[in-house]
MIROPA-532680 format. One record per residue (C-alpha): x, y, z; residue in one letter. Coordinates in steps of 0.1 Angstrom, whole numbers, padded with zeros to 4 digits, always signed. Example, Ala and Ser with C-alpha at 12.3 -4.5 7.8 and 13.67 -1.06 7.14 Angstrom:
BEGIN
+0123-0045+0078A+0137-0011+0071S
//
This chain:
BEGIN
-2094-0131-0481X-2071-0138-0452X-2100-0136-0428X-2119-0160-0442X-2091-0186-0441X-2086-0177-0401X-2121-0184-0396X-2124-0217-0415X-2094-0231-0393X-2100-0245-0357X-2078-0230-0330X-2051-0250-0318X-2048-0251-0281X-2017-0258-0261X-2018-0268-0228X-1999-0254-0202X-1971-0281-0194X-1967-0274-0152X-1936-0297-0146X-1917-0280-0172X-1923-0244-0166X-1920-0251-0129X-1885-0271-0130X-1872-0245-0155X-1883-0213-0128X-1867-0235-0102X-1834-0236-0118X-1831-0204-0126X-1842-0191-0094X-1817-0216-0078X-1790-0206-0105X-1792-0168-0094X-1794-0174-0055X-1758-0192-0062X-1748-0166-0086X-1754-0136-0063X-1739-0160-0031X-1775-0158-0012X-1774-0199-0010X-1740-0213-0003X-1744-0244+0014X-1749-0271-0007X-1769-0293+0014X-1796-0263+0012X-1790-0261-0026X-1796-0298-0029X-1828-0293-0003X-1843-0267-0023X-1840-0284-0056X-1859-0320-0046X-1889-0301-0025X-1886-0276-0055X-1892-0302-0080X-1916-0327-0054X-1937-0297-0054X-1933-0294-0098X-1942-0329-0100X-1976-0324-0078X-1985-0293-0090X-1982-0319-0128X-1999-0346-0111X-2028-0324-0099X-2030-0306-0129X-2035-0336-0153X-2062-0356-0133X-2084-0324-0133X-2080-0324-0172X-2092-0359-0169X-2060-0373-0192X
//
């Protein structure tokens, strides 16, 4: 009975959301290098984060006009 109700219902399909999952690997990558003291200068902190999320924001940008949205 179950099967039959699975196989009447289309699939949803969620798209993978680049800028999000991007900025969020960022920030925790960023939030362990100052945890474990690998990054102390802030300048480089602050370097890493805008070319960190430049490149998140392309990566978005390129992603959605090969969708076609």
């Amino acid at each position: 009975m179950r099967r039959d109700l699975e196989e009447q219902r289309p699939r949803r399909v969620h798209r993978t959301d680049w800028m999000a999952l991007l900025s969020g690997v960022l920030f925790i990558v960023l939030g362990i290098l100052t945890v474990t003291r690998a990054l102390t200068d802030p300048l480089v902190l602050v370097g890493v984060l805008v070319l960190g999320l430049a490149f998140a924001g392309l990566v978005a940008i390129i992603s959605k006009a090969i969708r076609g949205k």
